[in-house]
PyMOL Python script that loads the backbone (N, CA, C, O; Angstrom):
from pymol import cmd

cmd.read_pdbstr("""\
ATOM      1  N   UNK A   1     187.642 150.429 160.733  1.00  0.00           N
ATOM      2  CA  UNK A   1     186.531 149.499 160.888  1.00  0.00           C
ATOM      3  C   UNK A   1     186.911 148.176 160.224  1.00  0.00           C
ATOM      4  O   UNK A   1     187.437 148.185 159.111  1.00  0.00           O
ATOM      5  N   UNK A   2     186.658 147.043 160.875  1.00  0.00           N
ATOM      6  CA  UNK A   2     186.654 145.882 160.050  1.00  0.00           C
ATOM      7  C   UNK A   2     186.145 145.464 158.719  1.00  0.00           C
ATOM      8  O   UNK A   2     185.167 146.081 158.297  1.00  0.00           O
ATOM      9  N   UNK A   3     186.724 144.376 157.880  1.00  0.00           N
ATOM     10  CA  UNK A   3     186.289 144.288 157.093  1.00  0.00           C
ATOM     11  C   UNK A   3     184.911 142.928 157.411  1.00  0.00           C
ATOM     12  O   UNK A   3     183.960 142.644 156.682  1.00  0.00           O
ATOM     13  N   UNK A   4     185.198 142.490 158.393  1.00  0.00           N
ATOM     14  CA  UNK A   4     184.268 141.340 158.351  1.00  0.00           C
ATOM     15  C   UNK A   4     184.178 140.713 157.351  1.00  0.00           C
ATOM     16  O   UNK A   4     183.062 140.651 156.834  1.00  0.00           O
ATOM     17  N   UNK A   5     185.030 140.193 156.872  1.00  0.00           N
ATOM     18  CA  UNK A   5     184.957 139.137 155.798  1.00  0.00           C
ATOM     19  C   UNK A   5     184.247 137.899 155.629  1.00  0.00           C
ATOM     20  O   UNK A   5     184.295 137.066 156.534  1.00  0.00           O
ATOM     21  N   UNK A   6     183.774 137.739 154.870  1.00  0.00           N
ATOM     22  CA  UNK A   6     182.642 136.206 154.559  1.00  0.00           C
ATOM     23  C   UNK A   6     182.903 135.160 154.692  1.00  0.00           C
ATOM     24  O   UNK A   6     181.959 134.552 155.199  1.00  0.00           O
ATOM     25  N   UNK A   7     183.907 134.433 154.463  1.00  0.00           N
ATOM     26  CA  UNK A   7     184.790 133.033 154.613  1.00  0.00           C
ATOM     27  C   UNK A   7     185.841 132.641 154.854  1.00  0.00           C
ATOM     28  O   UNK A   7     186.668 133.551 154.915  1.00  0.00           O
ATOM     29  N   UNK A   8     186.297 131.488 155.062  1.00  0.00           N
ATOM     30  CA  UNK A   8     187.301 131.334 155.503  1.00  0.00           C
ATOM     31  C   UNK A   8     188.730 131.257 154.420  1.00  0.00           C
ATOM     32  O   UNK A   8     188.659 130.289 153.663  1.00  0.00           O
ATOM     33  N   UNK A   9     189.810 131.994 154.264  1.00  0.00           N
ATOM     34  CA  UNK A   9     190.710 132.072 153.187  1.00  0.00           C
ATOM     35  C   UNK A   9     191.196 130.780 152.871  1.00  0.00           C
ATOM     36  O   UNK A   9     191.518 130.627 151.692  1.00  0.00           O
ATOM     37  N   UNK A  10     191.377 129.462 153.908  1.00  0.00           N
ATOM     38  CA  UNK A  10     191.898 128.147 153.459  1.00  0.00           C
ATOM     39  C   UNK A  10     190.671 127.466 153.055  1.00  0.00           C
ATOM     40  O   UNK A  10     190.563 126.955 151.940  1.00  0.00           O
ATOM     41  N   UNK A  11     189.826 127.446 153.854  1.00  0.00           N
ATOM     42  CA  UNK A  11     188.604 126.183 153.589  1.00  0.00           C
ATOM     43  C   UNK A  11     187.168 126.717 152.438  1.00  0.00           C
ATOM     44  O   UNK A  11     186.331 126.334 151.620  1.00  0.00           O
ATOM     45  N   UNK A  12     187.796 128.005 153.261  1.00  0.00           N
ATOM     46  CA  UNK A  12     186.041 128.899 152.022  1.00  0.00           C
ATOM     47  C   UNK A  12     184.507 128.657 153.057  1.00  0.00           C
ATOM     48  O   UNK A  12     183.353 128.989 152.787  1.00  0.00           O
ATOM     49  N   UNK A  13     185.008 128.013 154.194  1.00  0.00           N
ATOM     50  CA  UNK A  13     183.750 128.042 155.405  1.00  0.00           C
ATOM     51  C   UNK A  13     183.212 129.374 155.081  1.00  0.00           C
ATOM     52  O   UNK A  13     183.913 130.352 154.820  1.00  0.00           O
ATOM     53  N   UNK A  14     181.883 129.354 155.115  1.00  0.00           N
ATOM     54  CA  UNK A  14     180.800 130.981 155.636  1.00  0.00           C
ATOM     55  C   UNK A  14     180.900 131.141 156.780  1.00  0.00           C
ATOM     56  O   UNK A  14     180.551 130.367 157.672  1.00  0.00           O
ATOM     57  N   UNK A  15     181.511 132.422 156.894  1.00  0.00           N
ATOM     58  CA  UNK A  15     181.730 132.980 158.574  1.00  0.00           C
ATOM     59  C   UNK A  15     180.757 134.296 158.333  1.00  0.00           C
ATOM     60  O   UNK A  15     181.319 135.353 158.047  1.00  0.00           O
ATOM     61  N   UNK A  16     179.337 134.267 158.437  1.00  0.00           N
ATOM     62  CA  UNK A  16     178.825 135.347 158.671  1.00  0.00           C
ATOM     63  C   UNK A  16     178.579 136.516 159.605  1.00  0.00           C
ATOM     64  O   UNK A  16     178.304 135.930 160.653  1.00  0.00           O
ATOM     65  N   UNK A  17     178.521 137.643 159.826  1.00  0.00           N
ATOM     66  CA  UNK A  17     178.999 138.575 160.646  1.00  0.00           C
ATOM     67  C   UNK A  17     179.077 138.286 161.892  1.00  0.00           C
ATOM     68  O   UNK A  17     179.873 138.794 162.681  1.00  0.00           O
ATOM     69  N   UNK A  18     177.799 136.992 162.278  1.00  0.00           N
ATOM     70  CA  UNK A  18     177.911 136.711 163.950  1.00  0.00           C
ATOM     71  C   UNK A  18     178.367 135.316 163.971  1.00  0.00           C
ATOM     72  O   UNK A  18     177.876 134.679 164.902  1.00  0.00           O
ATOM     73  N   UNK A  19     179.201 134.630 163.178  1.00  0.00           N
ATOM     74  CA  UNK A  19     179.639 133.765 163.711  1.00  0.00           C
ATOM     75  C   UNK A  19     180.571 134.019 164.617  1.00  0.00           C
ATOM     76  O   UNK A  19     181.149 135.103 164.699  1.00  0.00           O
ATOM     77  N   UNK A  20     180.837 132.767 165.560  1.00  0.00           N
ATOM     78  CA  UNK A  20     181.254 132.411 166.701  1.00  0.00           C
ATOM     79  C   UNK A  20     183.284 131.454 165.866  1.00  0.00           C
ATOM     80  O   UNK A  20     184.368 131.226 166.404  1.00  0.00           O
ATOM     81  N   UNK A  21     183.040 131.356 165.224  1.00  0.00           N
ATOM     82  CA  UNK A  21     183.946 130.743 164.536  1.00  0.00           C
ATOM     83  C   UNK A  21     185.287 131.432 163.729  1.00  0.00           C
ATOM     84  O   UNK A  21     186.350 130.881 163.443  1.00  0.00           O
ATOM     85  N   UNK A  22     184.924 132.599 163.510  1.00  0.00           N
ATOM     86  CA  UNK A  22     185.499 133.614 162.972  1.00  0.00           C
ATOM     87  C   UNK A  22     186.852 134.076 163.494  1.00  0.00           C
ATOM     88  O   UNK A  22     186.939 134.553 164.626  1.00  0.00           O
ATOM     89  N   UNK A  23     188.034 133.932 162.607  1.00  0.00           N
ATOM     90  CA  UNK A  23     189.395 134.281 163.795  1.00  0.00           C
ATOM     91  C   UNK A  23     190.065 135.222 162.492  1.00  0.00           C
ATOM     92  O   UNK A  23     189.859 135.126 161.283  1.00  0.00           O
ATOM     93  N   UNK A  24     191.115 136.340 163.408  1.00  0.00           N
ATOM     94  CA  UNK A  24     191.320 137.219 162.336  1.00  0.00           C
ATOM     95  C   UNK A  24     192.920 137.294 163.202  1.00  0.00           C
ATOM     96  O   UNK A  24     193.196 137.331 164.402  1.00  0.00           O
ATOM     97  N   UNK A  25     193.578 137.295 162.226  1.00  0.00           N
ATOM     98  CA  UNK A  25     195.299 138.367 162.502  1.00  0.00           C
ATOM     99  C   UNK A  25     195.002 139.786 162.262  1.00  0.00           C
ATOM    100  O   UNK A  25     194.008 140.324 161.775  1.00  0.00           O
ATOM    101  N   UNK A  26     196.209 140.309 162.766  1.00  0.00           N
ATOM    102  CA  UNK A  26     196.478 142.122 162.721  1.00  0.00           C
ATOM    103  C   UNK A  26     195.892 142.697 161.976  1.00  0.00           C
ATOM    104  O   UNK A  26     195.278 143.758 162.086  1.00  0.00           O
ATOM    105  N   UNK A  27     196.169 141.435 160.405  1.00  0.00           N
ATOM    106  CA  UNK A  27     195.751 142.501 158.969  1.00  0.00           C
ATOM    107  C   UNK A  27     194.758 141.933 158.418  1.00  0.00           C
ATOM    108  O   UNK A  27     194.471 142.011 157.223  1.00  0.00           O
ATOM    109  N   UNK A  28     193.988 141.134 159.524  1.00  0.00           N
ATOM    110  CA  UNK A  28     192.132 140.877 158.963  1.00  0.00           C
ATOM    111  C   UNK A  28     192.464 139.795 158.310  1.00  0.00           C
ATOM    112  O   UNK A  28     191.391 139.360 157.891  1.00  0.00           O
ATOM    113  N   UNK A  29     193.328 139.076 157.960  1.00  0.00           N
ATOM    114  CA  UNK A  29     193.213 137.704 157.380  1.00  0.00           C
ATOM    115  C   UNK A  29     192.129 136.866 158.322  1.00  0.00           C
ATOM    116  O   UNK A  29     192.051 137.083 159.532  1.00  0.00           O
ATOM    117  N   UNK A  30     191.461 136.073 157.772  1.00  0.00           N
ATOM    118  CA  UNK A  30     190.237 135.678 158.275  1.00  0.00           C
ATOM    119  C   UNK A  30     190.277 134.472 157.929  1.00  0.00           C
ATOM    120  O   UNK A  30     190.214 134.071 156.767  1.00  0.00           O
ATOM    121  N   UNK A  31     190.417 133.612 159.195  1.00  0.00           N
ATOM    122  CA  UNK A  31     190.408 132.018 158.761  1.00  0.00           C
ATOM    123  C   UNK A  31     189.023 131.341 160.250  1.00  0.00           C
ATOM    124  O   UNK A  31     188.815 131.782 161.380  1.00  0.00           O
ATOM    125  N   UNK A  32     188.425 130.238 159.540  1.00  0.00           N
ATOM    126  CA  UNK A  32     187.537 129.385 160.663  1.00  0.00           C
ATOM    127  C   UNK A  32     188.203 128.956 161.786  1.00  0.00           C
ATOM    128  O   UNK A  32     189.263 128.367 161.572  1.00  0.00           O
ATOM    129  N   UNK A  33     187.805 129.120 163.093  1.00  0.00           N
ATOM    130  CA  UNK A  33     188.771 128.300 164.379  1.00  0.00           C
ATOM    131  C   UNK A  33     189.271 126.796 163.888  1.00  0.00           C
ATOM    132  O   UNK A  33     190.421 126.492 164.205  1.00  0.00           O
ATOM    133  N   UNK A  34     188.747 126.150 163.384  1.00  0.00           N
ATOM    134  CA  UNK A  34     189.044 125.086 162.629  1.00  0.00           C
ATOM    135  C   UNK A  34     190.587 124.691 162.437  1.00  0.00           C
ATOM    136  O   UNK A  34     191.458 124.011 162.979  1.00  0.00           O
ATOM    137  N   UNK A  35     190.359 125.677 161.148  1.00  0.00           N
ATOM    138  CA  UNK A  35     191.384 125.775 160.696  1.00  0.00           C
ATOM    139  C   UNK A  35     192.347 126.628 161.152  1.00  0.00           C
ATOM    140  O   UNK A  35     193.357 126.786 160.467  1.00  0.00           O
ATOM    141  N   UNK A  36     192.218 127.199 162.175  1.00  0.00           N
ATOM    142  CA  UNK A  36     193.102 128.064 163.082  1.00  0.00           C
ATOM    143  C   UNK A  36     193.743 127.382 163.726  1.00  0.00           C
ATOM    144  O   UNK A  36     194.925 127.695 163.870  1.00  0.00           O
ATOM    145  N   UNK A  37     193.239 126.208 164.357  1.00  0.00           N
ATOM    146  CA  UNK A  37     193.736 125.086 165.001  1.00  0.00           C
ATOM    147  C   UNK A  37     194.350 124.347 164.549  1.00  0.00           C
ATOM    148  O   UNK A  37     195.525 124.200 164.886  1.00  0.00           O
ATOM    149  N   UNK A  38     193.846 123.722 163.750  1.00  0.00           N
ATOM    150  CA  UNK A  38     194.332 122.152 163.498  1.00  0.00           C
ATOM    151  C   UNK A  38     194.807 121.940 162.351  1.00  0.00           C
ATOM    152  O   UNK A  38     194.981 120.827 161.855  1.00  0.00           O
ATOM    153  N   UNK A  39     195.155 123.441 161.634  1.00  0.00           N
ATOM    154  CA  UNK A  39     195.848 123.304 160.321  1.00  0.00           C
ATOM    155  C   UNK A  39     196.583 124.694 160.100  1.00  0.00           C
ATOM    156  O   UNK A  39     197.178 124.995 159.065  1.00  0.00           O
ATOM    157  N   UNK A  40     196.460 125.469 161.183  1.00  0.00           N
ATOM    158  CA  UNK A  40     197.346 126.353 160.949  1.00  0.00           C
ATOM    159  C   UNK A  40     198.613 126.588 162.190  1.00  0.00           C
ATOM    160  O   UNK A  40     199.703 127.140 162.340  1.00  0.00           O
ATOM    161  N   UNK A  41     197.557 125.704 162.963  1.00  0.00           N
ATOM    162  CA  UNK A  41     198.564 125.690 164.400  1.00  0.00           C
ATOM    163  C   UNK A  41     198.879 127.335 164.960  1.00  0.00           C
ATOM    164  O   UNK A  41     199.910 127.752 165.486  1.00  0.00           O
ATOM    165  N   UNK A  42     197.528 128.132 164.625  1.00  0.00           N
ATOM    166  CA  UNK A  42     197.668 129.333 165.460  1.00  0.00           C
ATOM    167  C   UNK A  42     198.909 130.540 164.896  1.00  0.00           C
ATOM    168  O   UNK A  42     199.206 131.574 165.494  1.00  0.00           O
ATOM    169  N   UNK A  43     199.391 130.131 163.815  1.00  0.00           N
ATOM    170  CA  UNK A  43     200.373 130.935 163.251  1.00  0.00           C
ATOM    171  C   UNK A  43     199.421 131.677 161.614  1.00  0.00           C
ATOM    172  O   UNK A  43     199.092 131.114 160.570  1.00  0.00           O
ATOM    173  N   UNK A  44     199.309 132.619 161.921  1.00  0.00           N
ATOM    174  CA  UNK A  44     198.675 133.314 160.073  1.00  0.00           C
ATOM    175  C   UNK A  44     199.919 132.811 158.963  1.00  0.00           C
ATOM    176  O   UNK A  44     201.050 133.297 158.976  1.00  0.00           O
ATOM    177  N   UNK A  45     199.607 132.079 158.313  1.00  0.00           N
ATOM    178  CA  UNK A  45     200.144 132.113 156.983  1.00  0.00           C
ATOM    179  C   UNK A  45     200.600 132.611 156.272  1.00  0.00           C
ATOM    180  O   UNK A  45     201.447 132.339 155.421  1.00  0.00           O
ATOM    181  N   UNK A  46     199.621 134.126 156.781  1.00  0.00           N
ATOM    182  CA  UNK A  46     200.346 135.447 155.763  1.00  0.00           C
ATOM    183  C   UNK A  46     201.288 136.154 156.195  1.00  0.00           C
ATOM    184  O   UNK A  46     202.292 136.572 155.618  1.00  0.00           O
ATOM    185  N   UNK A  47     200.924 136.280 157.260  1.00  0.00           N
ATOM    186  CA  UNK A  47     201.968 137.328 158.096  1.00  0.00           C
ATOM    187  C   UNK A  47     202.626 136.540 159.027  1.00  0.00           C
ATOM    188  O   UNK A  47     203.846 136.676 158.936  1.00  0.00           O
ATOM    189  N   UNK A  48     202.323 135.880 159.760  1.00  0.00           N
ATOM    190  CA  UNK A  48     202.945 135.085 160.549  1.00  0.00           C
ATOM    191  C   UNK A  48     202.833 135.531 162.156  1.00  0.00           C
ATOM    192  O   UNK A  48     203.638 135.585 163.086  1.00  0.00           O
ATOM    193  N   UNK A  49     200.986 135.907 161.943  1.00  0.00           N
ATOM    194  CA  UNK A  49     201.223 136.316 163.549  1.00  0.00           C
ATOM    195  C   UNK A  49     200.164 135.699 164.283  1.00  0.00           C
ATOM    196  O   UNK A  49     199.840 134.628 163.769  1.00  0.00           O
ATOM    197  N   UNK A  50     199.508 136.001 165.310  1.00  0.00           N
ATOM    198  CA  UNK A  50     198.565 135.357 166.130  1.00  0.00           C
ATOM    199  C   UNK A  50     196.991 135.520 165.518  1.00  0.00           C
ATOM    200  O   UNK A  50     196.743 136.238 164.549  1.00  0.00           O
ATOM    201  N   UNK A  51     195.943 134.708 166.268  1.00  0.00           N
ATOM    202  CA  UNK A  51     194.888 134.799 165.914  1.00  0.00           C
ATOM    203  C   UNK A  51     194.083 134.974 167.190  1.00  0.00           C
ATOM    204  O   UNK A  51     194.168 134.311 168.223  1.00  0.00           O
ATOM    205  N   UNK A  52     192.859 136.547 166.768  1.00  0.00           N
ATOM    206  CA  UNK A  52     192.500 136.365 167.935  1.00  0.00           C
ATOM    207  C   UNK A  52     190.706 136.462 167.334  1.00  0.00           C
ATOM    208  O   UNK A  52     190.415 136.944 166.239  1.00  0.00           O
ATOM    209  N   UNK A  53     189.697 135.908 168.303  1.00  0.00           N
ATOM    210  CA  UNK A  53     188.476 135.829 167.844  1.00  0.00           C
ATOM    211  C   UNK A  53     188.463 137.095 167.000  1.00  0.00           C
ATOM    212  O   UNK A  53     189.235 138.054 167.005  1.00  0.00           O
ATOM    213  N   UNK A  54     187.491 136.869 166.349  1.00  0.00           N
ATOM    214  CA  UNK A  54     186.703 138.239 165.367  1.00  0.00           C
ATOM    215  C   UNK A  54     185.799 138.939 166.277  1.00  0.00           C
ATOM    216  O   UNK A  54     185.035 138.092 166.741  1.00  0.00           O
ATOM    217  N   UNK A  55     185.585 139.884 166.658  1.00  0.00           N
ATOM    218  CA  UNK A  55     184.860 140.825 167.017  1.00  0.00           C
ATOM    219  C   UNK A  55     182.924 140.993 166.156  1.00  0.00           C
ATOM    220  O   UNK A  55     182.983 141.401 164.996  1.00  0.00           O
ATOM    221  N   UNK A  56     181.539 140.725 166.657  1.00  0.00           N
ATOM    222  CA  UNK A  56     180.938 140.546 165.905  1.00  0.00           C
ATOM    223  C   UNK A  56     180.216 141.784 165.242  1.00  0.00           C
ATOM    224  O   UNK A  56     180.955 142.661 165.690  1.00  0.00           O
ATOM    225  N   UNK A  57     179.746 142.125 164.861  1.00  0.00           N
ATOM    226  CA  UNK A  57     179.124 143.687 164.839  1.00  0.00           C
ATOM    227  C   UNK A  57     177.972 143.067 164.578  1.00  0.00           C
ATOM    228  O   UNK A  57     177.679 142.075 163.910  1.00  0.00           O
ATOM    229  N   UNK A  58     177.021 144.274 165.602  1.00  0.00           N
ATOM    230  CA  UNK A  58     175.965 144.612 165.998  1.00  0.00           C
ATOM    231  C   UNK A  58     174.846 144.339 164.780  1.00  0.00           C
ATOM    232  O   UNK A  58     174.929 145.201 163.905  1.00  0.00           O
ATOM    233  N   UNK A  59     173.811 143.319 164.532  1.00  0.00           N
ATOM    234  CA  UNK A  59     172.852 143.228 163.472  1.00  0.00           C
ATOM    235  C   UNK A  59     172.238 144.414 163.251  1.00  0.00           C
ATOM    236  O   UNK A  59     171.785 144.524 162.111  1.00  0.00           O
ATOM    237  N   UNK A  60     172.011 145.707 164.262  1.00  0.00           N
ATOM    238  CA  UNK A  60     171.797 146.493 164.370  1.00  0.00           C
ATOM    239  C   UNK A  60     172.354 147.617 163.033  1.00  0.00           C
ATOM    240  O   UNK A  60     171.723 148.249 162.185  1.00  0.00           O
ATOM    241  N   UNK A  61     173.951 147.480 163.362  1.00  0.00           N
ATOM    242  CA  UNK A  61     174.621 148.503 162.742  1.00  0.00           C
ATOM    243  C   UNK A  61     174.831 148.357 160.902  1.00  0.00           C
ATOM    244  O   UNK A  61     175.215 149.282 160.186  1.00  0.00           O
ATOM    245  N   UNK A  62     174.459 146.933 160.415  1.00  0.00           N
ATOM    246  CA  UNK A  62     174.921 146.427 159.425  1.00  0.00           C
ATOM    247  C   UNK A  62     174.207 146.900 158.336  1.00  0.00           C
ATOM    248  O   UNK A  62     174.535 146.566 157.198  1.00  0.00           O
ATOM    249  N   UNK A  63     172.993 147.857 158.610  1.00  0.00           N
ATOM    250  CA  UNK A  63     172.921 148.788 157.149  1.00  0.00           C
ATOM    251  C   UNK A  63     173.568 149.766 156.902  1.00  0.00           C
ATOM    252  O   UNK A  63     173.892 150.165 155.784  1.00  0.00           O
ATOM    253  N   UNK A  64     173.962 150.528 158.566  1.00  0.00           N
ATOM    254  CA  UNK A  64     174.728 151.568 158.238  1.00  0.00           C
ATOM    255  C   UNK A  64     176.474 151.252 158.000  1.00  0.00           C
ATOM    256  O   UNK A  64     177.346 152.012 157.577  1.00  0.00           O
ATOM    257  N   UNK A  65     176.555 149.910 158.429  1.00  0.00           N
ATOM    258  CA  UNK A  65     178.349 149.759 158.545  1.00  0.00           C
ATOM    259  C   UNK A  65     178.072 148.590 157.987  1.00  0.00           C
ATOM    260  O   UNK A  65     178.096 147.722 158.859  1.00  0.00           O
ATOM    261  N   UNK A  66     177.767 148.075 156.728  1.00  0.00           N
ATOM    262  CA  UNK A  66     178.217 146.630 156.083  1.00  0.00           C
ATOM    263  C   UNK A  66     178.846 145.895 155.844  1.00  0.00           C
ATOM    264  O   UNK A  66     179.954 146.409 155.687  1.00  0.00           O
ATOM    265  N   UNK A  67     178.889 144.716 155.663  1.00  0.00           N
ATOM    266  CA  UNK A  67     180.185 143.448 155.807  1.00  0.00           C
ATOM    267  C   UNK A  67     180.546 143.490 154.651  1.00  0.00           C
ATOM    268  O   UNK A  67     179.860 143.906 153.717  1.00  0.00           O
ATOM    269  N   UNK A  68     182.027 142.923 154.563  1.00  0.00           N
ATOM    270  CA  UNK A  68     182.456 142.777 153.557  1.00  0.00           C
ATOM    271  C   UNK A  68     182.076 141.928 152.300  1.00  0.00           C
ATOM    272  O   UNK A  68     182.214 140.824 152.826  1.00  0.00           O
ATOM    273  N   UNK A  69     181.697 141.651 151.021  1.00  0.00           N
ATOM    274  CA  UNK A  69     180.892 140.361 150.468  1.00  0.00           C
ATOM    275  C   UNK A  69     182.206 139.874 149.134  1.00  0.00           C
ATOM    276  O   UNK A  69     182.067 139.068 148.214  1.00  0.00           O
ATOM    277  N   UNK A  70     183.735 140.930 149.589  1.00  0.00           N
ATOM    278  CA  UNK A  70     184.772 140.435 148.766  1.00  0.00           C
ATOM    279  C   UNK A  70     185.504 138.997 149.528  1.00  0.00           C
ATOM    280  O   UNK A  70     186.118 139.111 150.589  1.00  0.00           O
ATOM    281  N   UNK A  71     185.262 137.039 148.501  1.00  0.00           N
ATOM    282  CA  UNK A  71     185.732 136.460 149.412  1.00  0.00           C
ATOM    283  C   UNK A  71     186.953 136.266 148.637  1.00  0.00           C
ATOM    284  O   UNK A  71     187.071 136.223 147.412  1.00  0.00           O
ATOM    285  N   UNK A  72     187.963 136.141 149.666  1.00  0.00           N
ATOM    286  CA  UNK A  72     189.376 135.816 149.952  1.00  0.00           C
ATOM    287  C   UNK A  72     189.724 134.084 149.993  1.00  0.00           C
ATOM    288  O   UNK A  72     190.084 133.715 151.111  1.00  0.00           O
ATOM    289  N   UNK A  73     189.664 132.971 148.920  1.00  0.00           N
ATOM    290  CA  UNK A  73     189.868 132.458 149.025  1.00  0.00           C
ATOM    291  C   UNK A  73     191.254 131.445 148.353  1.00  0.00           C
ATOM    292  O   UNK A  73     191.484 131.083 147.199  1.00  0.00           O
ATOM    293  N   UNK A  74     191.801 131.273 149.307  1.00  0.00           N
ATOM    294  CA  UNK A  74     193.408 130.836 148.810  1.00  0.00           C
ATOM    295  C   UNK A  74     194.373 129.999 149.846  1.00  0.00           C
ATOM    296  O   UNK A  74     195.230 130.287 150.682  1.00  0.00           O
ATOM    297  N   UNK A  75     193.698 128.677 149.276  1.00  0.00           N
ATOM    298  CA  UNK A  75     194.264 127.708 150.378  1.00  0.00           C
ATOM    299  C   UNK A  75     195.694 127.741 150.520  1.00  0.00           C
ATOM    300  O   UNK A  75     196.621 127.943 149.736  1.00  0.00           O
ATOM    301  N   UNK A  76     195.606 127.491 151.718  1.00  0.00           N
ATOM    302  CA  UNK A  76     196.998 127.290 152.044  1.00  0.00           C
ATOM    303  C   UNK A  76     198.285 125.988 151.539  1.00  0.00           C
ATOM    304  O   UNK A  76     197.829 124.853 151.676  1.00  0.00           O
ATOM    305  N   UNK A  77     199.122 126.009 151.233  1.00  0.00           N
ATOM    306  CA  UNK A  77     200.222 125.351 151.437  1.00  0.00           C
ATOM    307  C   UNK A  77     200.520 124.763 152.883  1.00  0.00           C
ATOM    308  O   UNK A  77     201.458 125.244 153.519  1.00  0.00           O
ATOM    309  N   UNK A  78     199.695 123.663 153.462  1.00  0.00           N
ATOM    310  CA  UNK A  78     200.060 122.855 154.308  1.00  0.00           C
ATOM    311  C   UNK A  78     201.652 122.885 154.182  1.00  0.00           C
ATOM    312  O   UNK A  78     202.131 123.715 154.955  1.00  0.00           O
ATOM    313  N   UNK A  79     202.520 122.261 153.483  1.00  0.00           N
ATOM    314  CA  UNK A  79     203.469 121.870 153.888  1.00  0.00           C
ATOM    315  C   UNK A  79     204.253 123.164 153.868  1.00  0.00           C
ATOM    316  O   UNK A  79     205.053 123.326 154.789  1.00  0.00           O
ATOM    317  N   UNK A  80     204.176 123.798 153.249  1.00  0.00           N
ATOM    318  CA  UNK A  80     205.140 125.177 153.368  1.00  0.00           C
ATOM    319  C   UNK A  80     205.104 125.609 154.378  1.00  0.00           C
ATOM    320  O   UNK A  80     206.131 125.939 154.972  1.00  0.00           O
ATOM    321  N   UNK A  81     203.974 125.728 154.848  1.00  0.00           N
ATOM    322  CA  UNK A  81     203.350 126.299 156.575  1.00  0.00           C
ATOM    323  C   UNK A  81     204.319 125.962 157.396  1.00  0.00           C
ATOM    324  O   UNK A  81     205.252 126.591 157.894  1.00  0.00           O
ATOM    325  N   UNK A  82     203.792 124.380 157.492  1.00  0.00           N
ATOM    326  CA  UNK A  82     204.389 123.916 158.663  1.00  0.00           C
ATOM    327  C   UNK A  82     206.241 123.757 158.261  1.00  0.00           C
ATOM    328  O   UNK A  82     206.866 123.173 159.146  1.00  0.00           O
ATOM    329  N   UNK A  83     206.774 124.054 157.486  1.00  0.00           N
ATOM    330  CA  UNK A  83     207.976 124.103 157.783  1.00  0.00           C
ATOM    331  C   UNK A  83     208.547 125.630 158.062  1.00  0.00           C
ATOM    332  O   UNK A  83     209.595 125.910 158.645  1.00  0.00           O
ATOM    333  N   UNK A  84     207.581 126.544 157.491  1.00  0.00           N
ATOM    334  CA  UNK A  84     208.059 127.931 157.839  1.00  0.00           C
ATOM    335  C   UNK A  84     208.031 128.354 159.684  1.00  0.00           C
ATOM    336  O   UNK A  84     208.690 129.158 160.343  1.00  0.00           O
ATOM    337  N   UNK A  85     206.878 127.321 160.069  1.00  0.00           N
ATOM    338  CA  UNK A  85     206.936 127.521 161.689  1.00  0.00           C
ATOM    339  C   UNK A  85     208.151 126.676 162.240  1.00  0.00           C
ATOM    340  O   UNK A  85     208.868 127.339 162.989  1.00  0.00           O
ATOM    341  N   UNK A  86     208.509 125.514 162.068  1.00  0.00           N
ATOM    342  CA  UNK A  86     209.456 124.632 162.425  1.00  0.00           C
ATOM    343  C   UNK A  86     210.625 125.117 161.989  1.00  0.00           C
ATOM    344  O   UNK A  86     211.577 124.408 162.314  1.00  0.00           O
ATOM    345  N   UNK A  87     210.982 126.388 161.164  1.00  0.00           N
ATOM    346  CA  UNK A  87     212.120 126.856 161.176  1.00  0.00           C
ATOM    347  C   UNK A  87     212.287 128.501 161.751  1.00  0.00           C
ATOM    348  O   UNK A  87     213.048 129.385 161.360  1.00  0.00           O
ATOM    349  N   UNK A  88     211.151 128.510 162.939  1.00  0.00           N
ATOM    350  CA  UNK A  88     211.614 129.860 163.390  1.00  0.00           C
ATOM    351  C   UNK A  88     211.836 129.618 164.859  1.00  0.00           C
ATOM    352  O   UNK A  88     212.232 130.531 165.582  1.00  0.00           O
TER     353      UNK A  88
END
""", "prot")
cmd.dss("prot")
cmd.show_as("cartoon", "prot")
cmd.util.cbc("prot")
cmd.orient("prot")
């Protein structure tokens, strides 16, 4: 099950369970489309893989299956980034 995480790991945006904004890699790193775009250039930081929307869960299900409320915040190294993509 997802962790649905609360914010965004570079910016610290609130991505609450139904946002529309919400983008995750393989291993749930969780960044804003934002910053998926236009500062990560679509590459995870951590792992170095793709981003695909977040999946929202059901308002329904969220007493019995709750979101995560641990936030992950740890901006990125702009420049490290972009040279770790420009050298693969």
């Amino acid at each position: 099950m997802l962790d649905i995480r609360p914010t965004c790991e570079n910016c610290n945006k609130n991505l609450p369970f139904d946002s529309q904004e919400a983008m995750i890699c393989t291993f749930e790193c969780t960044f804003c489309k934002d910053c998926v775009d236009n500062i990560l250039h679509k590459i995870c930081p951590n792992c170095g893989g793709g981003f695909e929307k977040r999946p929202i869960r059901p308002e329904s299900l969220l007493e019995k299956y709750p979101v995560s409320t641990k936030i992950v915040h740890k901006p990125v190294d702009i420049e490290k980034h972009l040279k770790s993509i420009k050298s693969k």
